[in-house]
N, C-alpha and C positions, 0 to 999 in steps of 0.2 A: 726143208733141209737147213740145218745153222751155217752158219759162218766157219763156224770152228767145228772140226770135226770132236766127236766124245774122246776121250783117252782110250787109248790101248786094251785090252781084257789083261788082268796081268799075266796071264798065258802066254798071249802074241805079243809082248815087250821084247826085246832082243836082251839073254842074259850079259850082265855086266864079264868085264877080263876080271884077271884073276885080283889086279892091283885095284881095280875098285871095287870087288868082294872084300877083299880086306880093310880096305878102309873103311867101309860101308859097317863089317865086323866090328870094329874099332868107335866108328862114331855110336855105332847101338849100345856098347858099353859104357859110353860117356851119359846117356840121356835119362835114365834111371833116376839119379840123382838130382836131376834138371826137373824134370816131370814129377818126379817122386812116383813115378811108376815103373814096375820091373817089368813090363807086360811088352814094352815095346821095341818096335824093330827099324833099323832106318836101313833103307838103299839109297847109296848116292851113286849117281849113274852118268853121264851126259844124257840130256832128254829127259831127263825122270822128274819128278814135280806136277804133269800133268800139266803142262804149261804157265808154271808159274813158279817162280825161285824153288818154292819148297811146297809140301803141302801135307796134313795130318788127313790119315783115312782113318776116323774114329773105328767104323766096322771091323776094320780087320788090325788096328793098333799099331799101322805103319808110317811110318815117316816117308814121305820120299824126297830130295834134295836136287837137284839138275847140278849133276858136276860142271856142268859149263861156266858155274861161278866158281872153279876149283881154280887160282889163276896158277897150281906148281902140278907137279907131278902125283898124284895119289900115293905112289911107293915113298914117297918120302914123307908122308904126314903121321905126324902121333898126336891127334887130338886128345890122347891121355894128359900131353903135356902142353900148361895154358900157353909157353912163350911159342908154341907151335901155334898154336890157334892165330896168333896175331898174323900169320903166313898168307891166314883165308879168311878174314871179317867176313865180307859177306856172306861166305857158306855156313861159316858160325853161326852168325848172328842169324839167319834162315833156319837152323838148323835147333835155337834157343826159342825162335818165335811158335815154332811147330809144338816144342814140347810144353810152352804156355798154352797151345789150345788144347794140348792132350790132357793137359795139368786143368784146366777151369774150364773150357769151353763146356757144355752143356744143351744149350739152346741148338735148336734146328728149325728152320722155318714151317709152321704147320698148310697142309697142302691149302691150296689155293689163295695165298698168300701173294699181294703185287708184288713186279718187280722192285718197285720201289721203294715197298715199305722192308722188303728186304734186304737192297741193298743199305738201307740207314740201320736196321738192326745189325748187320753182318759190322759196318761201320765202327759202332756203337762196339761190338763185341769186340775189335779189334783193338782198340783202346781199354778196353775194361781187361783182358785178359794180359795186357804188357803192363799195364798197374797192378794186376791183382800177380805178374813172377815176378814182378823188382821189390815185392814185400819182402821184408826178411822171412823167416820160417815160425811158425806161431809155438811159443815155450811149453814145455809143460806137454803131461801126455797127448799121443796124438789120437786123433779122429778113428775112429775105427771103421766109420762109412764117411763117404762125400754124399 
């Protein structure tokens, strides 16, 4: 048995209230343009993240956020507008790191892989994917595949 119990099935998650459905509505519209992917979804929740500020489920193109770093009321946030954003740095900035792995992450550890050399890769990835969103956006037509 681990230390840390696995995350929830998202089934048995307890649904978010209404004021952090809406928000959670709200920040999904924000990330789009962040990721440069329309595909994606965020829930921010208290608990949510999977025990870690925020986290990217490539599988299913979700975000999750742990409203716990939400330090105001949810009903009062519009992260449509930037001088809001400055209310909650760190749900932001969680919230900008996730749609950099949605946006370039790629790599996944192939099985039987040390813990080690994965933790230096995941490392490694961590860094490479916050350089590779503080790029400006590259001119000229875009990409038609990544």
């Amino acid at each position: 048995m681990s230390a840390t119990p696995p995350a929830p099935a998202p089934a048995a998650r307890p649904r978010p209230a209404a004021a952090w459905l809406a928000f959670s509505a709200a920040m999904t519209a924000q990330v789009p343009a962040i990721a440069d992917r329309a595909d994606l979804t965020v829930t921010v929740a208290p608990g949510a993240g999977r025990g870690a500020p925020a986290c990217f489920l490539p599988a299913t193109a979700e975000i999750e956020v742990n409203g716990d770093h939400l330090p105001v009321d949810p009903a009062t946030c519009n992260p449509a507008r930037p001088a809001y954003r400055e209310r909650y740095p760190a749900l932001w900035g969680a919230t900008v790191h996730e749609c950099a792995h949605a946006a370039h992450s790629r790599w996944r550890a192939p099985e039987g892989t040390s813990a080690a050399r994965s933790a230096a890769a995941t490392a490694l990835e961590e860094s490479r994917i916050e350089a590779r969103q503080d790029r400006p956006p590259p001119r000229g037509p875009r990409l038609a595949a990544r």
